[in-house]
N, C-alpha and C positions, 0 to 999 in steps of 0.2 A: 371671719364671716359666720352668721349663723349662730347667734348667740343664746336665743331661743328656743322654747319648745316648738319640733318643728312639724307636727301633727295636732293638728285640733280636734280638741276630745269627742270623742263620737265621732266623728265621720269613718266615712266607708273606705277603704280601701280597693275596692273590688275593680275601677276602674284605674289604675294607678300606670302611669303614662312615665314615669323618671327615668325607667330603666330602657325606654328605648328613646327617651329624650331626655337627657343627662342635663341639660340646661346649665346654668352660672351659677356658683354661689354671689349671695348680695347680702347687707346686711338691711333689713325693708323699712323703709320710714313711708313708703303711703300704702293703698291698698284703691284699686279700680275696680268699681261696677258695672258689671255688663248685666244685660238680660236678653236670654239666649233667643228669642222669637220663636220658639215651641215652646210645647205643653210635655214635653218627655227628656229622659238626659239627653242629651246627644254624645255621638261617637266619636265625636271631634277629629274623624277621619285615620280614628286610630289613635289619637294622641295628636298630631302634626297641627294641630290650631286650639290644642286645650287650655284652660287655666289652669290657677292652682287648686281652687274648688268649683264644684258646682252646689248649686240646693236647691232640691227639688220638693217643691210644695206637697206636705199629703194633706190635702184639703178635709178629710175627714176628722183625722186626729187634730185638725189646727199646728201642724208643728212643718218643720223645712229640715227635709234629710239630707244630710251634708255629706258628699262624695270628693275627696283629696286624691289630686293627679300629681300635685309635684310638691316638693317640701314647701313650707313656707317662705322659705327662704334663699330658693333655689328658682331661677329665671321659669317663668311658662311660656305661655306660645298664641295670646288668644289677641292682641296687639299685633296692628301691623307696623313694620320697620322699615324704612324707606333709607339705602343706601347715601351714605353722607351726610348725616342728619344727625338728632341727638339721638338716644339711645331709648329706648323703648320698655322691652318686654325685661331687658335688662339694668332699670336703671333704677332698683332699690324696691319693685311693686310686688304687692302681692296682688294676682288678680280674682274675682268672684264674678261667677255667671250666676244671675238668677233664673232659675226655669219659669218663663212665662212670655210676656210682650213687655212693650210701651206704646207700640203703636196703637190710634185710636180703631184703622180702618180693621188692624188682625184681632184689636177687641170684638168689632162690631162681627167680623167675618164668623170668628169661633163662637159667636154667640153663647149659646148653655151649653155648652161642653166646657168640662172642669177648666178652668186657669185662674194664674192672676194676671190683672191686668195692672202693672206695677205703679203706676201713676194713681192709685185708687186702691192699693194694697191694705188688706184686714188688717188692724193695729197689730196681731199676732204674729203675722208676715214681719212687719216691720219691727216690732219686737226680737223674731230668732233673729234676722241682719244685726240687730242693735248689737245683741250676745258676742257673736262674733267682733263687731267691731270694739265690744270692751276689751273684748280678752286681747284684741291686738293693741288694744294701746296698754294694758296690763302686761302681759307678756314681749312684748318690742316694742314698744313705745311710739305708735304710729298715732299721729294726733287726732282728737276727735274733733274737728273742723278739716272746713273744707271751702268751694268756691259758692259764693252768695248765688252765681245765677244757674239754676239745673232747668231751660225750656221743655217746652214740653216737645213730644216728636209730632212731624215730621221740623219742625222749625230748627230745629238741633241739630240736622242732619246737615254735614260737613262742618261750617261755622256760619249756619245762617242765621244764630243769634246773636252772635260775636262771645260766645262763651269759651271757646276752644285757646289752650295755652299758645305762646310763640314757644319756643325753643327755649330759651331763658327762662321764662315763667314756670316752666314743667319740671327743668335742670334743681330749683329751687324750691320744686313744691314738697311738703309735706304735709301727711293728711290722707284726707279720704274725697274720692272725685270719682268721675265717671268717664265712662271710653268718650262721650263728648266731650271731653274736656283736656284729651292728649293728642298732642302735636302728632301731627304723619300721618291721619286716621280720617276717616269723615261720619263713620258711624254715628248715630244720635241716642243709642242707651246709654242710661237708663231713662231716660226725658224728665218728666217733673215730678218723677219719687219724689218723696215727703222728707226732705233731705233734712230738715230742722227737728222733725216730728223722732227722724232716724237717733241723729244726734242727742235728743232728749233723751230718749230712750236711753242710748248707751251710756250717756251719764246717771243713769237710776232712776230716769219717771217711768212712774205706774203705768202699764198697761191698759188700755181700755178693755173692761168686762165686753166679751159681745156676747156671752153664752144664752142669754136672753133671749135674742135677736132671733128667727129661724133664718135660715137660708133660703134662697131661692127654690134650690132643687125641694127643701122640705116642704116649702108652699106649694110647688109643684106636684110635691108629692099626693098631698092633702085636696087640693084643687083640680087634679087629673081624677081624682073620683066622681066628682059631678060634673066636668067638661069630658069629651073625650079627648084622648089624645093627640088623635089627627087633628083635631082645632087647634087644643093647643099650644102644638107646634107647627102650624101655618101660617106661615109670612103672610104681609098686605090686611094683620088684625088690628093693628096698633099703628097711629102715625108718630114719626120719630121725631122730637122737638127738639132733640141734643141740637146746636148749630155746627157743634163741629163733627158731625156726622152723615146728618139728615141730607145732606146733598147728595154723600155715594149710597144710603141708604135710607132711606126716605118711608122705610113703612119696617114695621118689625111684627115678629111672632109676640104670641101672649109670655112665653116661657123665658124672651130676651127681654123685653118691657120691664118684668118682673127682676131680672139680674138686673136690668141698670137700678130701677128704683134702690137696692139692695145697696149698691154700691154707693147711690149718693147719699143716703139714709149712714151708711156708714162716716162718710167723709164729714155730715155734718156732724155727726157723732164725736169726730176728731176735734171738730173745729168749737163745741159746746165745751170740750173737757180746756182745753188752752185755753178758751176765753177764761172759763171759770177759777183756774188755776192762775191768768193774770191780774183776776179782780183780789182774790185771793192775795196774791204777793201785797197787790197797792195795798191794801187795806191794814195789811202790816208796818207799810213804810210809811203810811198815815200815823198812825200810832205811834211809831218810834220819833216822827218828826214833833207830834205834839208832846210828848215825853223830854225834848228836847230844849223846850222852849225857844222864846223870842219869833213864834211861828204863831199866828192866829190859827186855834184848832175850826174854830169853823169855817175859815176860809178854804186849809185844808180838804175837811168834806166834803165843804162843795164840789171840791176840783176833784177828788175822787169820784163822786157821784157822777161827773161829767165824765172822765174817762170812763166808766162802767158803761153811762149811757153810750158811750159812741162803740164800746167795744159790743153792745147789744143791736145799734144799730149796725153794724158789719154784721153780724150773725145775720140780721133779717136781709141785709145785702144777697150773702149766701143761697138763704132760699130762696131769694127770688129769681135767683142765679139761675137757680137748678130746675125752676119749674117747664 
């Protein structure tokens, strides 16, 4: 058991939970995501419901500081195990807490106070996760796939998407999944992380540049010179058009308004670089097909020009999504 390197480079030690929770050795072939619904590490009660890492966002630096509680390879504790059942927190997993939400209402509640809100995670975010997930299937050979449906929270929550494994399916899984997604549990993290986006990532796509971009808090920064502050950060300035918010919150501050813009401004960000990178592939396999012969080259273009068009019209789907 344990055939691996069983500390991931860089991480902390500081909170290191094995020696008073000795757990199983396992040899690991999947790896589960959680996100922890705070903004800080937590203390996981001392160890008694930790994983095997946590990473916690420094939102300044753009990087995810990585804190190791139990070997990689050695059972954690952050799964619940329901007597007579399949096996759980010991059945091959490494587990990862990511410090933040998925929930939409703990987005809307923490407003501009630092987080991520993982459903909407900076490609950077999602890039450090990626890192991690190479190196485990580089180092143990944990697969980089996983289950097609990640719903978003609350619908995730037990198995009210019908996402969550039976007992058999979980026995057999290997890969990369989320606490939604394991028998015995009802939790709904990580909800609709970017799990394709993730995946891409881990196999070597380029990160999206945001260094461009300012942040909120920067606009903030720059925009609290000619507003004062008490504006704005007073709720009831801005009405909330999100639909999946605006009912439990229905009016926002100037300084949340400006976070969400941020976020969706990002997300389309995500969704401009894939499209382009899919027009991109076609347009190659146009080429090698007319290279090919017995293929009408301009029949071909046509039919790529239509897929471009439609992958353009989703784009414009998007914003209009988002307005």
């Amino acid at each position: 058991m344990g055939t691996g390197p069983q500390k991931y480079p860089g991480a902390s030690l500081a909170y290191w939970y094995q020696d008073d929770y000795p757990g199983s050795p396992m040899e690991v072939n999947v790896v589960v995501l959680h996100t922890t619904e705070g903004r800080t590490l937590p203390d996981y009660g001392g160890g008694s419901s930790a994983p095997n890492l946590t990473a916690v966002p420094d939102l300044a630096a753009r990087r995810l500081d990585w804190f190791q509680h139990f070997d990689i390879e050695t059972s954690s504790r952050a799964l619940r195990n329901l007597a007579g059942g399949v096996e759980t927190n010991t059945l091959n997993v490494c587990q990862v807490e990511l410090v933040g939400t998925c929930d939409p209402g703990t987005h809307a509640k923490w407003g501009s106070s630092p987080h991520i809100f993982w459903p909407e995670a900076p490609d950077w975010a999602l890039a450090e996760v990626a890192s991690f997930l190479r190196w485990m299937n580089t180092e143990h050979g944990v697969p980089l796939s996983g289950p097609a449906a990640w719903p978003p929270y609350p619908s995730s929550y037990a198995n009210g998407a019908g996402q969550r494994m039976s007992g058999a399916q979980w026995s057999n899984f290997k890969g990369v999944c989320g606490h939604m997604h394991v028998p015995e549990n009802d939790h709904g993290d990580p909800g609709s992380i970017d799990f394709s986006r993730l995946i891409a990532l881990a196999k070597g796509g380029a990160p999206i540049e945001e260094d461009d971009m300012p942040t909120a808090d920067e606009i903030a920064a720059a925009v609290v010179k000619v507003l004062p502050q008490k504006v704005w950060q007073t709720d009831g300035l801005v009405q909330n058009v999100n639909p999946g918010t605006r009912d439990d919150n229905p009016t926002l501050s100037g300084a949340q308004a400006l976070a969400n813009v941020e976020a969706v401004a990002r997300r389309i960000d995500r969704t401009t670089a894939a499209l382009t990178a899919q027009v991109g592939a076609l347009s190659s396999a146009v080429a090698a097909l007319a290279q090919g012969g017995g293929l009408d080259a301009a029949e071909i273009q046509a039919a790529a020009e239509a897929g471009a068009r439609a992958a353009l019209d989703r784009l414009g789907e998007v914003l209009t999504e988002e307005k």
